[in-house]
C-alpha positions as CSV (number, residue, x, y, z in Angstrom):
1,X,0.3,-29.4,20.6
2,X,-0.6,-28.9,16.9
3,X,1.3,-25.8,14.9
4,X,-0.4,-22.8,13.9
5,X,-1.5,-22.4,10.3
6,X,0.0,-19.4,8.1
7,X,-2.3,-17.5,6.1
8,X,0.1,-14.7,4.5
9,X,-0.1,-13.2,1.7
10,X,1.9,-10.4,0.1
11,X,1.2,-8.9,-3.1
12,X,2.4,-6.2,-5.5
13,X,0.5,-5.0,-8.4
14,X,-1.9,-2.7,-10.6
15,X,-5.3,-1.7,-10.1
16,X,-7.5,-3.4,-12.6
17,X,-10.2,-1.1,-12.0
18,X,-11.8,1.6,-9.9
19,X,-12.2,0.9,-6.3
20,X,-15.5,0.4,-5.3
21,X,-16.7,1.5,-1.9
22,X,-19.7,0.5,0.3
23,X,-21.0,0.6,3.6
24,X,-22.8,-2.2,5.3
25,X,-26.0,-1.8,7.5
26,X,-24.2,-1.6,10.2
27,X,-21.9,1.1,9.1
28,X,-19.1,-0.5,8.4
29,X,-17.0,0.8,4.7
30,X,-15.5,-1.9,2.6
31,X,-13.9,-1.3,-0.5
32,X,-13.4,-4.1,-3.0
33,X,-10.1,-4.2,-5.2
34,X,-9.2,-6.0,-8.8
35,X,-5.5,-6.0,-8.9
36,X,-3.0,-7.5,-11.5
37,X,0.4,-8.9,-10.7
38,X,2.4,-10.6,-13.6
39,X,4.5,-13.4,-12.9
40,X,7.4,-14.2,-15.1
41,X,8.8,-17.5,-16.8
42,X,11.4,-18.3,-19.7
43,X,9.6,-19.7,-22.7
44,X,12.0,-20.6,-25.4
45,X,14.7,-18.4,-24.5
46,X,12.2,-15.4,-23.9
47,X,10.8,-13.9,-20.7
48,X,7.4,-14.4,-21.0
49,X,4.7,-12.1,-18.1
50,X,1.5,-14.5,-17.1
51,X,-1.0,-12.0,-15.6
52,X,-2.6,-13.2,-12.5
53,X,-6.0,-11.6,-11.6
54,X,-7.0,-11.1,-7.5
55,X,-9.9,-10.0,-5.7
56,X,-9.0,-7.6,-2.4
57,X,-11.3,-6.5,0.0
58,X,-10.1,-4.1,2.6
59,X,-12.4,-2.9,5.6
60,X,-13.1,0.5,7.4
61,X,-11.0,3.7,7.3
62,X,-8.4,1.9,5.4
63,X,-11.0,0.7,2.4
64,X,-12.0,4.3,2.4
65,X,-9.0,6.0,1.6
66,X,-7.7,3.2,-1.1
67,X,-11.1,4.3,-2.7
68,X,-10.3,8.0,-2.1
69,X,-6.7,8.3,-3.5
70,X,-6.5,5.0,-5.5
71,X,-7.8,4.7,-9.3
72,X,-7.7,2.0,-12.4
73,X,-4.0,1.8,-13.2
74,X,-2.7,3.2,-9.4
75,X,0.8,0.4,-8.3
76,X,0.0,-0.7,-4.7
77,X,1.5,-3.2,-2.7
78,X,-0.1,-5.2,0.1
79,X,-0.3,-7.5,3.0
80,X,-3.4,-10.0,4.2
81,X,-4.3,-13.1,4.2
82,X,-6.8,-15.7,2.1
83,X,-10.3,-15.9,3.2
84,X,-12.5,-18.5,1.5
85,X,-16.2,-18.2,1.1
86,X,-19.3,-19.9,-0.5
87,X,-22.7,-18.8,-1.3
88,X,-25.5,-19.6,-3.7
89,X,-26.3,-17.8,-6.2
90,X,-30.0,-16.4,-7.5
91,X,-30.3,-20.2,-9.4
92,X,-29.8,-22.0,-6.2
93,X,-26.0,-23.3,-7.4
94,X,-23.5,-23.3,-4.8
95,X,-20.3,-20.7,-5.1
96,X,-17.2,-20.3,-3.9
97,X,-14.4,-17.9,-4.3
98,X,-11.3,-17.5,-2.3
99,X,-9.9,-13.5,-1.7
100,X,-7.5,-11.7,-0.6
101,X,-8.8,-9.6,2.9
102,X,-5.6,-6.9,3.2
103,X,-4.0,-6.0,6.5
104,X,-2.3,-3.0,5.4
105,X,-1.9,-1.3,1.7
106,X,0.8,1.0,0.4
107,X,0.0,3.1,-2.6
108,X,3.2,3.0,-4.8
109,X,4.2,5.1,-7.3
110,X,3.7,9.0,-7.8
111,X,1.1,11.6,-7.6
112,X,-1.6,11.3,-10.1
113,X,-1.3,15.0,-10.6
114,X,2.4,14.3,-11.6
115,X,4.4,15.8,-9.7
116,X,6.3,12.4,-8.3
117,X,6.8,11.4,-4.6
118,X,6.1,7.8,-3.1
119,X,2.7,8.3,-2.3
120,X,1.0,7.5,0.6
121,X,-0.4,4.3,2.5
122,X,-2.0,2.9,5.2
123,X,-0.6,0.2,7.9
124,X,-2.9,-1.4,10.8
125,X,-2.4,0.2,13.6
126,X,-0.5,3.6,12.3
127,X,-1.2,7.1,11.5
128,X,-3.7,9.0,13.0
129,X,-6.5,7.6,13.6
130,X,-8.0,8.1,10.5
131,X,-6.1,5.3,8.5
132,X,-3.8,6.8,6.6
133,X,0.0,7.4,6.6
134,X,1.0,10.5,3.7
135,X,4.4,10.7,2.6
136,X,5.7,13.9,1.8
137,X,7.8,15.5,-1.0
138,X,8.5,18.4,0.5
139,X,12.4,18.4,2.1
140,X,12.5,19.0,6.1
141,X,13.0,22.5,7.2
142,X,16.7,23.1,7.4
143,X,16.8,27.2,8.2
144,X,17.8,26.2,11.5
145,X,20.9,24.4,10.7
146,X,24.1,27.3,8.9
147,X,26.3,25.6,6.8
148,X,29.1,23.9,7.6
149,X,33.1,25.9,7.2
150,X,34.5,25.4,3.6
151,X,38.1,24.3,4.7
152,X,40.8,26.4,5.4
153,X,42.9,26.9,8.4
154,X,40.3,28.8,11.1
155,X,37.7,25.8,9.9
156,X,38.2,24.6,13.6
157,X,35.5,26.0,16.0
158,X,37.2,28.0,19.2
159,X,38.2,26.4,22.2
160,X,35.1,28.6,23.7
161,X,32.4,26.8,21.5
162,X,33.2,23.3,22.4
163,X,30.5,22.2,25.0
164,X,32.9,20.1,27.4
């Protein structure tokens, strides 16, 4: 019995550019990503960043929100695997190109409008339906909960308001 192949790939990095969305004939959104992720090395005593360009496609409700709430600039992390492809191009040469078709994507980082957080993301197979997960800032209602007894000798609760 031969082993399966891995094809896994897991990525952080910057947006390089907008996101660009489109929909296929058959309805179908895909957004296409350029993102940047530096890789470091010692160079004479000196850490040195190498840039490493990649191209990400990412399909359907997820690819339309990473082009509604991502931008040029926006940290994301992700997880997919390699696809390669060839084609030929408009003088007949034959192309190939291998990408990077995401799984899931996490958008990293705060709010563009400033006002910090951990943004939001999506995950196959989460939220609502709609394919994305938000995060929230805002802190859990807590009216419901009276604060605790500062100390003091009567901090113990009656023997009446013990439930056993």
């Amino acid at each position: 019995m031969a082993a399966s192949n891995i094809n896994r790939v897991v990525l952080t990095g910057n947006l390089t550019r907008d996101p660009e969305l489109r929909s296929l004939p058959s309805g179908m959104s895909v957004c296409s990503l350029r993102i940047a992720s530096n890789s470091r090395r010692k160079e004479n005593g000196e850490w040195v960043d190498k840039p490493n360009y990649f191209s990400v496609t990412v399909w359907g409700a997820q690819g339309e929100n990473a082009a509604r709430f991502l931008a040029k600039g926006r940290p994301v992390a992700l997880d997919g695997r390699l696809e390669w492809r060839e084609w030929q191009d408009q003088n007949g040469n034959k192309r190939e190109a291998i990408e990077i078709v995401a799984d899931s994507v996490q958008f990293l980082g705060g709010r563009e409008d400033g006002q910090g957080g951990g943004g939001g993301g999506y995950s196959a197979g989460a939220g609502a339906g709609n394919g994305f997960t938000p995060h929230s800032d805002v802190p859990a209602d807590t009216s419901d909960f009276s604060p605790a007894p500062v100390g003091g000798r009567n901090s113990a609760p009656a023997d009446d308001d013990i439930p056993f």
